[in-house]
C-alpha positions as CSV (number, residue, x, y, z in Angstrom):
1,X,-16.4,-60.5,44.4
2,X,-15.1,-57.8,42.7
3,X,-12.8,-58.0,39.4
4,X,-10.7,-55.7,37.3
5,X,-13.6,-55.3,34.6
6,X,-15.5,-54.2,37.6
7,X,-13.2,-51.5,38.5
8,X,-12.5,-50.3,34.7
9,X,-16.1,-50.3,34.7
10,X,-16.3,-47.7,38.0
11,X,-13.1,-45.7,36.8
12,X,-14.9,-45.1,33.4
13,X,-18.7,-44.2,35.0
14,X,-16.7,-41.5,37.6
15,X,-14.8,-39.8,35.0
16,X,-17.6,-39.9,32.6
17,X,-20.4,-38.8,35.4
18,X,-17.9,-35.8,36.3
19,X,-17.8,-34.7,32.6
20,X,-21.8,-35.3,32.2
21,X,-22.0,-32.8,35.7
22,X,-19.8,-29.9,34.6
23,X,-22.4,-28.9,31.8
24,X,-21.3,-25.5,30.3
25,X,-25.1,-24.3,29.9
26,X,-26.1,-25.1,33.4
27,X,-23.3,-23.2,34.4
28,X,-24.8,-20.3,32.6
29,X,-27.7,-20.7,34.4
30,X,-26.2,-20.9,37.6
31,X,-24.2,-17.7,37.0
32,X,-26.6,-15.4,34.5
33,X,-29.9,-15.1,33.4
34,X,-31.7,-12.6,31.1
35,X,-34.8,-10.9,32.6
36,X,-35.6,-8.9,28.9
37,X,-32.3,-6.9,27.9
38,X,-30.9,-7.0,31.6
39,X,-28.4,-9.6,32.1
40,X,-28.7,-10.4,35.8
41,X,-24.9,-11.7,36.7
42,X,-24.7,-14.1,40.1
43,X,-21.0,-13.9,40.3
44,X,-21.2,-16.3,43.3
45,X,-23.2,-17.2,45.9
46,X,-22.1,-14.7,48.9
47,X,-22.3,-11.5,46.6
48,X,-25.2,-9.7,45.6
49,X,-26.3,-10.0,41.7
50,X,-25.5,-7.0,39.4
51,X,-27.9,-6.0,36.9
52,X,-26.7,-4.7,33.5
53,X,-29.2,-3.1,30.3
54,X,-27.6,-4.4,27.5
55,X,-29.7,-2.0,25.4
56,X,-28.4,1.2,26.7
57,X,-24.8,-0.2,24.7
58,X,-24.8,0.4,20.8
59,X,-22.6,-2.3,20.5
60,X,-22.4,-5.8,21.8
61,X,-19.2,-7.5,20.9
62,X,-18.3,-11.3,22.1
63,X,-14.9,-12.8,21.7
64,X,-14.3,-16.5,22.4
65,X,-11.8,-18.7,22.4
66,X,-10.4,-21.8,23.8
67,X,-11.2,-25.4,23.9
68,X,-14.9,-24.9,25.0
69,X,-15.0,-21.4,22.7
70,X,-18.1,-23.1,20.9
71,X,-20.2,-24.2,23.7
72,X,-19.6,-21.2,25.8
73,X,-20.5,-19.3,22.6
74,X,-23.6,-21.6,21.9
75,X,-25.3,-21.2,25.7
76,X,-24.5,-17.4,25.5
77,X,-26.1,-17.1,22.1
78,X,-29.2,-19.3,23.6
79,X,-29.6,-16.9,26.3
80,X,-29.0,-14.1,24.4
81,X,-32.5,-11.7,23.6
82,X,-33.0,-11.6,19.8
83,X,-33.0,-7.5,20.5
84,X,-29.6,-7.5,21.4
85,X,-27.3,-7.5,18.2
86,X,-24.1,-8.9,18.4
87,X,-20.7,-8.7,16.8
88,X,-17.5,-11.5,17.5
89,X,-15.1,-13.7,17.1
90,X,-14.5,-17.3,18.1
91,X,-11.1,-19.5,17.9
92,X,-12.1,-23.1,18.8
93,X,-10.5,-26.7,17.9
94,X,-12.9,-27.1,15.1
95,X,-16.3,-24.7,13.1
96,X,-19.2,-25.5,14.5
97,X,-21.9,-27.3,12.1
98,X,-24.1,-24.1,12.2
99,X,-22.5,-20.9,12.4
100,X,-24.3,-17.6,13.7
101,X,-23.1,-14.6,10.4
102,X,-22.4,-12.3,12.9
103,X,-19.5,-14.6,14.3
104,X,-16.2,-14.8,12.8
105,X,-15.0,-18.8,13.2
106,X,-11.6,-19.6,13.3
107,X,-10.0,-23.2,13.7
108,X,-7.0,-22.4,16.1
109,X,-4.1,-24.3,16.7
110,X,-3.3,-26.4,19.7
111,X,-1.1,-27.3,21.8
112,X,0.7,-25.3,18.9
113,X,-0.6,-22.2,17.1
114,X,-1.3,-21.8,13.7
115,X,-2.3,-18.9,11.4
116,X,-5.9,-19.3,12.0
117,X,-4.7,-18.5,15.7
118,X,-3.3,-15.6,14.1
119,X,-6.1,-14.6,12.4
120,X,-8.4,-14.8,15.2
121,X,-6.3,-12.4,17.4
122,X,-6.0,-10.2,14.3
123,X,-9.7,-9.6,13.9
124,X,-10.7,-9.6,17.4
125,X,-8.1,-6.8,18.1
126,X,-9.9,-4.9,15.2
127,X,-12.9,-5.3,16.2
128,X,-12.2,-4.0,19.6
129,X,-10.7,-0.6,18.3
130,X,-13.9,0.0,17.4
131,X,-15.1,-0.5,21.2
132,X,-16.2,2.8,22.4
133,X,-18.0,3.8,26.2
134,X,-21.0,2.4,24.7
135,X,-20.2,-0.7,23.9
136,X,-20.1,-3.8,25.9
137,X,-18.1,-6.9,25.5
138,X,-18.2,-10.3,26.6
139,X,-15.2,-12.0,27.1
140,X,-15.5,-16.3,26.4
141,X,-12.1,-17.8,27.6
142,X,-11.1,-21.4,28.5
143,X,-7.7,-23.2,28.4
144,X,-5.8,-23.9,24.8
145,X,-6.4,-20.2,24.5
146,X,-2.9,-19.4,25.0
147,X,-2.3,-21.4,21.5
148,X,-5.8,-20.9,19.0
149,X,-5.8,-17.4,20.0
150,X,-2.2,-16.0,19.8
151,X,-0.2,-13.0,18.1
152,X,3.4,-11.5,18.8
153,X,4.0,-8.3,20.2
154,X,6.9,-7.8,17.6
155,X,5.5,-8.4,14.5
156,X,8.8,-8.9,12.7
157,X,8.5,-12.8,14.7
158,X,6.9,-14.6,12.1
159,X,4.6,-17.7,12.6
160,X,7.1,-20.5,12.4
161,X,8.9,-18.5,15.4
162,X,5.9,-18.3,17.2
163,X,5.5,-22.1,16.7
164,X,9.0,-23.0,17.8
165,X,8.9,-21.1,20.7
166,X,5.3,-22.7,22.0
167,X,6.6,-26.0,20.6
168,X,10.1,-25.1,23.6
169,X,7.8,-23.9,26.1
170,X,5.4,-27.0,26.1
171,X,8.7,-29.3,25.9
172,X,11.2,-27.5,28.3
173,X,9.1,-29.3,32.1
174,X,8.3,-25.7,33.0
175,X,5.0,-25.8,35.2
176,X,1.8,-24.0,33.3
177,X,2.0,-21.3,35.3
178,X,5.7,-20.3,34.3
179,X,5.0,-21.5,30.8
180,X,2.4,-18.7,31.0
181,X,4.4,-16.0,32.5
182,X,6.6,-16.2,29.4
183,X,4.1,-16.1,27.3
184,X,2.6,-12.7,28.5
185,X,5.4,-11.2,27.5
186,X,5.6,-12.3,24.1
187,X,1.9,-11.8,22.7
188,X,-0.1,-8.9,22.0
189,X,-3.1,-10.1,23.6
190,X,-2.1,-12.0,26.3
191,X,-1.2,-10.7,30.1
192,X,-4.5,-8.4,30.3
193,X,-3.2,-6.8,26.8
194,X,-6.9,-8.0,24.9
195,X,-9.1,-6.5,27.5
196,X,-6.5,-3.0,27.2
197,X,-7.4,-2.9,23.8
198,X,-11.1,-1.5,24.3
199,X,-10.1,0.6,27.1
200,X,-13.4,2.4,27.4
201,X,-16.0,-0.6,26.9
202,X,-17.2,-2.2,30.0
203,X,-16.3,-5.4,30.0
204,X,-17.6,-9.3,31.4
205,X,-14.9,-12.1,31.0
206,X,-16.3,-15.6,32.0
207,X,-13.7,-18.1,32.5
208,X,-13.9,-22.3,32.4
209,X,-10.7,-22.6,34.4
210,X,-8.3,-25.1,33.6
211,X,-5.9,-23.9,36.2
212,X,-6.5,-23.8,40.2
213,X,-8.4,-21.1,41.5
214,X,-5.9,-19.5,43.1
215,X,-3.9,-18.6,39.8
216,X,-6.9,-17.8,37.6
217,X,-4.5,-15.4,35.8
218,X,-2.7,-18.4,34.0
219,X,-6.0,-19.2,31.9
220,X,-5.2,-18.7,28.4
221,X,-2.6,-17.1,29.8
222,X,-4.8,-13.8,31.3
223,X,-5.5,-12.1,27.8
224,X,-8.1,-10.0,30.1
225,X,-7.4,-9.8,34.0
226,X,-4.6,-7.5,35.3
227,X,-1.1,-9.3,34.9
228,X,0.6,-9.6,38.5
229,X,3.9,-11.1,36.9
230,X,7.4,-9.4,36.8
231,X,9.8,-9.2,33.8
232,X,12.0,-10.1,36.3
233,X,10.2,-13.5,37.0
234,X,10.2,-14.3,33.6
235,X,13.9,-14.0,32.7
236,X,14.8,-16.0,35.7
237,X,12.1,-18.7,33.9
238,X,14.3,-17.9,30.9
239,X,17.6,-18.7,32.2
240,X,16.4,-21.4,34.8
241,X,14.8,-23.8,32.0
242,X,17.8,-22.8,29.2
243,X,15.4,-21.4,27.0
244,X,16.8,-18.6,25.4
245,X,19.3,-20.7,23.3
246,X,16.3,-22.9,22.3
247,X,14.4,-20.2,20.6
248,X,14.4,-18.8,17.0
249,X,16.6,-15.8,16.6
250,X,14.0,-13.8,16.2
251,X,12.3,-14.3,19.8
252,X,15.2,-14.8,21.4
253,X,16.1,-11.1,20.2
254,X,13.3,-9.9,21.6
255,X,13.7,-11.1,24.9
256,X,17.0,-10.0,25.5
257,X,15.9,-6.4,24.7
258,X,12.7,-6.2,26.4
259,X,11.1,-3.0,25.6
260,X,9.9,-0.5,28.2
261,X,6.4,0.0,26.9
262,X,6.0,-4.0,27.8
263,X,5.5,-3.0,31.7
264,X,3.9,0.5,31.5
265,X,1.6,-1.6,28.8
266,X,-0.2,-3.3,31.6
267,X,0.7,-2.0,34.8
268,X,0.4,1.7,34.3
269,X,-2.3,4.3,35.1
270,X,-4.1,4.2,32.1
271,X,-4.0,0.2,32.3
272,X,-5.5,0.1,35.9
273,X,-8.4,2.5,34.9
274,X,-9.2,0.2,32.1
275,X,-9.6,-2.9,34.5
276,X,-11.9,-0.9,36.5
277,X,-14.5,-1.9,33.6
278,X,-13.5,-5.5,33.5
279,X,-15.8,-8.0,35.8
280,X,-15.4,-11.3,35.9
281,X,-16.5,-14.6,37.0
282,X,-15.7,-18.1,36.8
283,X,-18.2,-20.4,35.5
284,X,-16.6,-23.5,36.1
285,X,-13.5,-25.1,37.0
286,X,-11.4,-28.2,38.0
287,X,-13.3,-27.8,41.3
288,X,-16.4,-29.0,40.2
289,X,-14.9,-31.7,38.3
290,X,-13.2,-33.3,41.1
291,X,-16.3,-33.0,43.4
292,X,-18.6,-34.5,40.7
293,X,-16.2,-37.3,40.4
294,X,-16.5,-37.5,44.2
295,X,-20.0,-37.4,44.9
296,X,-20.0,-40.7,42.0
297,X,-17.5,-42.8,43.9
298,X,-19.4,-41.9,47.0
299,X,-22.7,-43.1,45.1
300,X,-20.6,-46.1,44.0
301,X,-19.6,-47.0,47.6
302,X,-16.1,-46.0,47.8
303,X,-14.4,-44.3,50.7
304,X,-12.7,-41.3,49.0
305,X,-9.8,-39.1,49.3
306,X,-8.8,-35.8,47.6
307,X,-4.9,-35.9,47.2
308,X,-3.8,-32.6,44.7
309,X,-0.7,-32.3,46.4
310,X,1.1,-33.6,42.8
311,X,-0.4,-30.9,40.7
312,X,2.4,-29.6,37.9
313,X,4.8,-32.0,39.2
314,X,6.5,-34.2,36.7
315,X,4.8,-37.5,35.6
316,X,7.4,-40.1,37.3
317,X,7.7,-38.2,40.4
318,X,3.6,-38.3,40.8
319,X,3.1,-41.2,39.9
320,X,5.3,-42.3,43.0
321,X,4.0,-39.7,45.1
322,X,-0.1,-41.5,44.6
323,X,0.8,-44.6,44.5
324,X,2.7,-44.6,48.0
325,X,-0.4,-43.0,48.9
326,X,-2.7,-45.8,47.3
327,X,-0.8,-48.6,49.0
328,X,-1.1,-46.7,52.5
329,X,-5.0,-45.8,52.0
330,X,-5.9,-48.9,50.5
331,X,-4.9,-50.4,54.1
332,X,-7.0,-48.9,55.7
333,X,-10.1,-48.6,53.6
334,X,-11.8,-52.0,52.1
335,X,-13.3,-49.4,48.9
336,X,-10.8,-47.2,48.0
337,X,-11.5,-43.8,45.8
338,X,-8.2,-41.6,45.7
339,X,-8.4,-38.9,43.2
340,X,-6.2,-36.4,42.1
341,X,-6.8,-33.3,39.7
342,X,-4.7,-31.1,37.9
343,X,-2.1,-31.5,35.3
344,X,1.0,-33.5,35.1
345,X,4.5,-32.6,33.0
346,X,6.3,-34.4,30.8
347,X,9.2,-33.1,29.7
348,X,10.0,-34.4,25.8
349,X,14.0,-34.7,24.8
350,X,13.0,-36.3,21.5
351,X,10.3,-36.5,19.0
352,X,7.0,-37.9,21.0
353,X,5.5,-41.0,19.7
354,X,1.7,-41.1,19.8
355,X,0.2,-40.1,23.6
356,X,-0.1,-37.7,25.9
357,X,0.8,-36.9,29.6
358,X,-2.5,-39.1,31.1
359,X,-1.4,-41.9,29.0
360,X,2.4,-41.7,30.1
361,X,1.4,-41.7,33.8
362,X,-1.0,-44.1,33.1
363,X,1.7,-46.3,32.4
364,X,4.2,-45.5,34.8
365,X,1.7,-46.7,37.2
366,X,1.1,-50.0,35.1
367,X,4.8,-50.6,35.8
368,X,4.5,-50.3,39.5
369,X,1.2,-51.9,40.0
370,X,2.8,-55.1,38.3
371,X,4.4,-56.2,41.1
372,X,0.5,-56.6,42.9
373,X,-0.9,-58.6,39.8
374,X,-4.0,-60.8,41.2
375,X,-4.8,-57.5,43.3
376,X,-8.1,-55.4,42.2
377,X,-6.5,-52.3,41.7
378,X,-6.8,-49.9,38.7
379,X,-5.5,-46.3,37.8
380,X,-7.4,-44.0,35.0
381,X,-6.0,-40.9,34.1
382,X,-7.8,-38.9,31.3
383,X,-8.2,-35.0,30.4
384,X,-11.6,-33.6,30.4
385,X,-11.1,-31.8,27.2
386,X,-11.1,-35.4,25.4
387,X,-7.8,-35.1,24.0
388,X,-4.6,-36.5,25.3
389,X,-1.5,-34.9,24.4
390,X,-1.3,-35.8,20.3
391,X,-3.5,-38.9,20.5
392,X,-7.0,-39.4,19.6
393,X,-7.7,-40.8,23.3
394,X,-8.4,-38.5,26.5
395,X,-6.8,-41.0,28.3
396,X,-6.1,-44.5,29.4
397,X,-6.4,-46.9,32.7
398,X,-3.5,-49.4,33.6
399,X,-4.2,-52.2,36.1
400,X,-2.4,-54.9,37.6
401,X,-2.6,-57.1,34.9
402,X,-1.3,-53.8,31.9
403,X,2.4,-55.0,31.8
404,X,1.9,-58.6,31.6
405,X,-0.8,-58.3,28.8
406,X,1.4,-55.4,26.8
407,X,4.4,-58.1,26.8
408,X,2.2,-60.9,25.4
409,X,1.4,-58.7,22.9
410,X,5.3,-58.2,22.2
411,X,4.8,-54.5,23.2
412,X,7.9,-53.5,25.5
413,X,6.1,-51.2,28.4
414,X,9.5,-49.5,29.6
415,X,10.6,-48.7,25.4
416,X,7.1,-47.7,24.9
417,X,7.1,-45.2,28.0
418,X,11.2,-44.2,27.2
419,X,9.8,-43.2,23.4
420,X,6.1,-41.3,24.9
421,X,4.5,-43.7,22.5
422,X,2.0,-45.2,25.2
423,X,-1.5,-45.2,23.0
424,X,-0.5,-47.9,20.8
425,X,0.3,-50.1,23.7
426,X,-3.3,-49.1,25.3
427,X,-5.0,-49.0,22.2
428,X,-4.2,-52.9,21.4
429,X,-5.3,-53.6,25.2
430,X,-8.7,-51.7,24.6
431,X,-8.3,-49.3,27.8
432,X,-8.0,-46.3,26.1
433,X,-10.4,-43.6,27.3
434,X,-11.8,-42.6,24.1
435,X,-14.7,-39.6,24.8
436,X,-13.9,-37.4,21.4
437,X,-13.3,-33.3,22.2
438,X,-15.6,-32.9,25.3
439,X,-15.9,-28.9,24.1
440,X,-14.9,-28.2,28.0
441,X,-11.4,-28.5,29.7
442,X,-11.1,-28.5,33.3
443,X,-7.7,-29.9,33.8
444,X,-7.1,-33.9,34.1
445,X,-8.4,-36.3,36.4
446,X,-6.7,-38.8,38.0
447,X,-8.5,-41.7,39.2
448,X,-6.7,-44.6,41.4
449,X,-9.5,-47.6,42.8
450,X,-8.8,-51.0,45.3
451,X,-10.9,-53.5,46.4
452,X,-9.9,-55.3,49.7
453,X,-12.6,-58.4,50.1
454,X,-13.4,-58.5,54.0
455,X,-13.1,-62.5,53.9
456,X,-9.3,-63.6,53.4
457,X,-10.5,-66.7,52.2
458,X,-12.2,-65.3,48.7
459,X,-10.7,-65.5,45.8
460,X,-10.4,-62.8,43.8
């Protein structure tokens, strides 16, 4: 007989299995080794390896950033020959306990920058003016770059602007990808403009994607692959999502008057030459985190079904989408595994309580799966950087049973969800995913689990 501490139980171990599988230093290994100074790149499996002498470069510069800046920065510097000198800069979401001299550390902002964000893109952009034909550079990027590593192309936009206008993108239910477009107008490093600065240098960028692989240019919001984006595009995301009226004056003056140099910046001659010496590779990405999770249910005897159909769609409307789905597979299938990857919006029209987008669906599913209570069925959603939304959880799982208990602890579920205040309510039940910052983000995971006894007669 199965119960809903059994299926809490599985949620947790498939989440925390697919975290424990997406190790950032095996994927080093899987994509780079060091044979002496030659860094031997596998950029995937069907092309052939390149082999680069690191020694026949003067300089060796490395800029990270992102929510796994440090670990990506750690298993390079592990691999790294003691020969080889280095020079860099690394924006993460907190110093590591033991820094290398040669690094600069910076603690950037997210989901909002902040001046160390600043200061980061400031002294990386320094340091590659310096960047020469004989220097290489390796790029470290993961998503929450767009925010710990940030600076205005106009510098008369001050850092409060820059902080009102990420906190109106994040709120205004634009999808990632058009959240990004916008941005790579506004910064100076982002839409390929950091790799443009050391035109000469040959270049390695090595992403953790927290986007689908098909729009790898939204990571961080592409400071250092070619921008494929329109100005065009991104004043229809202007006036589609009311934004300009939303922003300081200050970026909303710039906007209207886009300046010419912002296209011929990235897509002219001298920009595609300099992408001729960028490579790059993605070492991970949600892609391996859904199929660990897989592989666990699978271990774990669950039938399982991919469903990312909902990706970027607002929280309410995906919630319904899975769950229709859930009732329809669960049907069929006595052991039922339905996960879904990718992010979720939530679009804010006041001042957010404590949670986060996993933690709002989370609920909204608690709402619906009330009507089934006395059914073994469970929903986790949780982010595999560890943090959800401005809460200390990644996460949280709703069952059955999540409205019922929430009420006799004289929480209301709907005010609770109306407000985005959802981790006190899971927080008081205990099913809060609590995993600290993972130092990787590959997007969220959704996780949906039933049980369907064979014999009618058991009670469950």
């Amino acid at each position: 007989m199965t119960t809903l501490d059994d299926l809490h139980t599985a949620a947790e171990d498939i989440f925390r299995h697919a975290l424990a599988a997406c190790d950032i230093g095996r994927s080093f290994d899987r994509h780079l080794h060091f044979e002496g100074t030659v860094l031997v790149h596998h950029p995937s499996s069907v092309l052939k390896p390149v082999a680069i002498e690191l020694k026949e470069y003067k300089k060796v510069f490395v800029i990270a950033f992102g929510k796994a800046a440090l670990a990506m920065l750690d298993a390079l510097l592990e691999r790294l020959p003691k020969k080889i000198q280095i020079r860099g800069v690394c924006s993460a979401p907190q110093l590591p306990q033991k820094r290398n001299w040669r690094i600069r550390y910076f603690t950037g902002g997210h989901p909002l920058p902040n001046r160390d964000s600043f200061e980061a893109a400031e002294t990386a952009l320094k340091l590659l003016k310096r960047a020469r034909k004989d220097t290489f550079v390796f790029f470290l990027v993961s998503g929450g770059g767009s925010a710990m590593f940030e600076l205005p192309r106009d510098s008369r936009i001050t850092l409060e602007d820059s902080i009102a206008f990420h906190e109106t993108l994040v709120a205004s239910g634009a999808t990632i990808t058009e959240i990004n477009t916008v941005r790579k107008y506004f910064s100076a490093v982002k839409g390929g403009r950091l790799a443009l600065a050391a035109p000469e240098a040959e270049k390695l960028t090595l992403l953790v994607a927290d986007v689908p692989l098909k729009d790898l240019g939204a990571v961080a919001s592409s400071p250092t692959l070619p921008d494929h984006s329109t100005p065009e595009e991104c004043r229809e995301i202007l006036v589609r999502y009311e934004l300009l009226e939303k922003f300081p004056p200050a970026v909303r003056a710039y906007f209207e008057s886009l300046p010419p140099e912002v296209i011929q910046e990235t897509h002219g001659p001298e920009a595609k030459e300099s992408f001729q010496h960028t490579k790059f590779d993605t070492l991970l990405s949600n892609y391996d985190f859904v199929n660990a999770a897989r592989d666990r249910a699978h271990e774990l005897g669950f039938r399982v079904v991919i469903d990312n159909t909902c990706d970027d769609w607002d929280y309410t409307d995906a919630a319904r989408y899975l769950l229709k789905r859930f009732h329809e597979l669960r049907a069929e299938h006595p052991r039922l595994c339905l996960l879904s990857s990718g992010e979720v919006t939530v679009p804010l029209d006041r001042d957010p309580g404590c949670g986060g987008r996993n933690q709002q669906f989370a609920l909204a599913t608690a709402l619906e799966l009330a009507r089934h209570e006395g059914q073994p069925m469970v929903v986790l959603s949780a982010g595999s950087d560890g943090i959800d939304g401005n809460s200390p959880a990644a996460g949280a799982i709703a069952d059955t049973t999540t409205v019922s208990r929430a009420r006799a602890y004289h929480f209301d579920p709907e005010e609770n969800l109306r407000r985005f205040d959802t981790c006190p309510l899971f927080t008081a039940l205990g099913d809060t995913v609590m995993t600290g910052p993972t130092g990787n983000n590959l997007r969220d995971l959704r996780i949906l689990l039933a049980v369907r006894e064979e014999n009618p007669q058991m009670t469950l």
